[in-house]
C-alpha positions as CSV (number, residue, x, y, z in Angstrom):
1,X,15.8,4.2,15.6
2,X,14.7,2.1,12.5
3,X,12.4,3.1,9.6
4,X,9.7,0.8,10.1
5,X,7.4,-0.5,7.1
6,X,4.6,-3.2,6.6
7,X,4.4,-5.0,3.6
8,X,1.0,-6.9,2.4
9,X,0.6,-9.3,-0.4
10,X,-2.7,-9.0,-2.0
11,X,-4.8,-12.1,-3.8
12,X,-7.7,-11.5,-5.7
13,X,-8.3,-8.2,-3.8
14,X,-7.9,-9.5,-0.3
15,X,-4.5,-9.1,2.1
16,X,-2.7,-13.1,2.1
17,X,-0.2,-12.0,4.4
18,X,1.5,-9.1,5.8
19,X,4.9,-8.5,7.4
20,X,6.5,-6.0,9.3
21,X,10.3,-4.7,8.5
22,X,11.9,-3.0,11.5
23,X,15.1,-1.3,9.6
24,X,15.4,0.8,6.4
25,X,12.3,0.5,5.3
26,X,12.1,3.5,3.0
27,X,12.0,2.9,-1.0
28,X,15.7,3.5,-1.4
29,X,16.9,0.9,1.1
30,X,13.9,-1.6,1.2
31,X,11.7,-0.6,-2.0
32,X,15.3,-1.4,-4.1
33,X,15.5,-4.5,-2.4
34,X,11.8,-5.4,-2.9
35,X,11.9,-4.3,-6.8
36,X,15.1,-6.4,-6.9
37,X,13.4,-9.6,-5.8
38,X,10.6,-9.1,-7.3
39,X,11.9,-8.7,-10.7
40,X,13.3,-11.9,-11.0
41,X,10.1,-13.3,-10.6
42,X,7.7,-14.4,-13.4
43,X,3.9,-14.1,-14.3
44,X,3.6,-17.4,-13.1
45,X,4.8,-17.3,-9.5
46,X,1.9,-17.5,-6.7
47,X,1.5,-14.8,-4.4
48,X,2.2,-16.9,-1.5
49,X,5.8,-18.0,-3.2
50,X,6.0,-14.5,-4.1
51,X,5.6,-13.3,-0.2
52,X,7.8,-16.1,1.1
53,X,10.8,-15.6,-1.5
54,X,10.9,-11.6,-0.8
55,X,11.0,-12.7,3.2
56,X,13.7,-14.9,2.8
57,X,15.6,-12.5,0.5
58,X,15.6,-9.8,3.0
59,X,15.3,-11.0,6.5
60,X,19.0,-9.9,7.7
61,X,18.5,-11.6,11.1
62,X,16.5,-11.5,14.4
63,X,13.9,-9.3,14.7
64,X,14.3,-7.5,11.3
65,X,11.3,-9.1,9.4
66,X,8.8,-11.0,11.0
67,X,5.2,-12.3,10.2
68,X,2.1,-10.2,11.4
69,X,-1.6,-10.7,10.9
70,X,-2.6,-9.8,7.7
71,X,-3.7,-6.8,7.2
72,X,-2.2,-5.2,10.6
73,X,-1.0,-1.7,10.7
74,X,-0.4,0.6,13.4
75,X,3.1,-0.5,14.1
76,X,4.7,2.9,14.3
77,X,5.7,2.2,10.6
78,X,6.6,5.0,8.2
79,X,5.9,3.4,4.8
80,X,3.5,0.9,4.0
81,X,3.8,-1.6,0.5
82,X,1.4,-3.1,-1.0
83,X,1.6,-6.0,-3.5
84,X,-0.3,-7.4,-5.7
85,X,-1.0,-8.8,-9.2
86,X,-2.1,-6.7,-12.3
87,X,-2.4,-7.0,-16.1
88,X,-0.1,-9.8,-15.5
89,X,2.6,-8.2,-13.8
90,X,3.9,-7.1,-10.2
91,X,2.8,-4.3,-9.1
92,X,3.5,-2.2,-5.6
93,X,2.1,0.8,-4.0
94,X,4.5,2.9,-1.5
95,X,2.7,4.8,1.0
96,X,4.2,7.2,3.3
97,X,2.5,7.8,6.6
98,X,2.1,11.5,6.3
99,X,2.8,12.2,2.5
100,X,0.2,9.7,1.6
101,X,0.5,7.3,-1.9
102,X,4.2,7.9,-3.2
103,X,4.1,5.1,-6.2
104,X,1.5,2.8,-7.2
105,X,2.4,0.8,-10.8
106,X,4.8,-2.0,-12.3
107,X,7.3,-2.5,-10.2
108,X,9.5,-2.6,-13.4
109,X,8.7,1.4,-13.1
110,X,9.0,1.8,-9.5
111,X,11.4,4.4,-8.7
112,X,13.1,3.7,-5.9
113,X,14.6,7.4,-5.1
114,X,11.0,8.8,-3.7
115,X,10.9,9.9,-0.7
């Protein structure tokens, strides 16, 4: 059974676009690979880049990322990130379905380990 999560990309405090990640979606698996990709991106890249860059750096093959309705949850997912834009820099919040808000700052200070 896989470790679901939802991702949403926030603009201007409204969800662009969410996705949903089927397997490995807790911070030490998928919040590393998130921080990763989002790291090499600068204050200048638009959300919508952003959301499409971190899809194609971690879709792993069928039916392991895929496009949902923004803002949809409900998917049986056990972490939820949000992303967004603040004080010019990335920033993500990792919720856990039961332990509530695990992180929420820079992702250059997101520690991947909490669980």
């Amino acid at each position: 059974m896989g470790t679901r999560s939802i991702t949403h990309t926030h603009k201007d405090g409204h969800i662009l676009c969410s996705f949903y990640k089927h397997w490995d979606g807790y911070p030490s698996e998928y919040g590393r690979d998130l921080k990763r990709v989002l790291m090499k991106m600068n204050e200048t890249t638009d959300i919508g880049d952003m959301a499409a860059q971190v899809i194609a750096a971690i879709k792993q093959g069928p039916k392991d990322v895929y496009m949902i309705a923004a803002g949809q949850n409900d998917m049986g997912e056990e972490f939820t990130y949000d992303i967004y834009r603040k004080d010019d820099a990335w920033w993500i919040t990792c919720t856990h379905v039961s332990k509530g808000v695990l992180y929420d700052g820079p992702v250059a200070e997101f520690d991947t380990s909490v669980e």
